[in-house]
N, C-alpha and C positions, 0 to 999 in steps of 0.2 A: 386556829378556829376552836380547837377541843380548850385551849388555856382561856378564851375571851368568857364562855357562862364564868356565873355564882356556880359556887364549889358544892350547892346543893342539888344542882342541875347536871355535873359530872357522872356521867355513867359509871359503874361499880365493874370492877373486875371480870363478875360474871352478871344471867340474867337467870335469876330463878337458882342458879346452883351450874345449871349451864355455862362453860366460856362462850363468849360473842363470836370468836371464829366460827365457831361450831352450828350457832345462830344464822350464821351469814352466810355459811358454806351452801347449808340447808335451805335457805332463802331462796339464792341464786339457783340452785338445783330444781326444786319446786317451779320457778321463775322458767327456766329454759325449758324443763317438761310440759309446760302448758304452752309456754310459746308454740313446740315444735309439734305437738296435739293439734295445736290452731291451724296451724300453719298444712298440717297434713288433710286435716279436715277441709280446709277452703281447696287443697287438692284435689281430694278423692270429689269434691263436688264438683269443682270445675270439668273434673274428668268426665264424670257421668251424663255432665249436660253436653258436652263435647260427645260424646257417644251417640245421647238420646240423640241427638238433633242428625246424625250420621246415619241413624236406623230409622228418622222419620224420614230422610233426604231417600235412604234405600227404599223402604217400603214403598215411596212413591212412585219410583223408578221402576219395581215390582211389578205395580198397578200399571202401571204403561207400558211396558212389554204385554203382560196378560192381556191386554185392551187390542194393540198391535195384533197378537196373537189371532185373539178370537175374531177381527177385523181381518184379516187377513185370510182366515179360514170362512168366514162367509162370502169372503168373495170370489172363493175358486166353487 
């Protein structure tokens, strides 16, 4: 694949003064850092609506006990 371009189209030894290792290492690096950012992020969000929704489900259950509560003391 690198032999089939014109020989003007062949990449250089290096990019800028840079070696291409060094280019690609860096790449991939950058590449997995953002994935595993993304990836943590759609976590931490999932988490918190798994929570919120945990403490709306509580609070309501809250609200119905105190109801019980005062129900039950107006009728003694």
């Amino acid at each position: 694949v690198i032999n089939s371009p014109p020989d003007h189209f062949h990449p250089g030894t290096d990019f800028c003064g840079i070696p291409w290792i060094v280019i690609i290492i860096v790449f991939l690096g950058i590449s997995t850092l953002a994935i595993f950012l993304w990836k943590t992020s759609l976590c931490v969000s999932f988490l918190k609506t798994v929570l919120k929704s945990q403490n709306v489900h509580d609070g309501s259950t809250d609200v119905q006990r105190k109801a019980w509560r005062s129900n039950s003391r107006s009728q003694e």
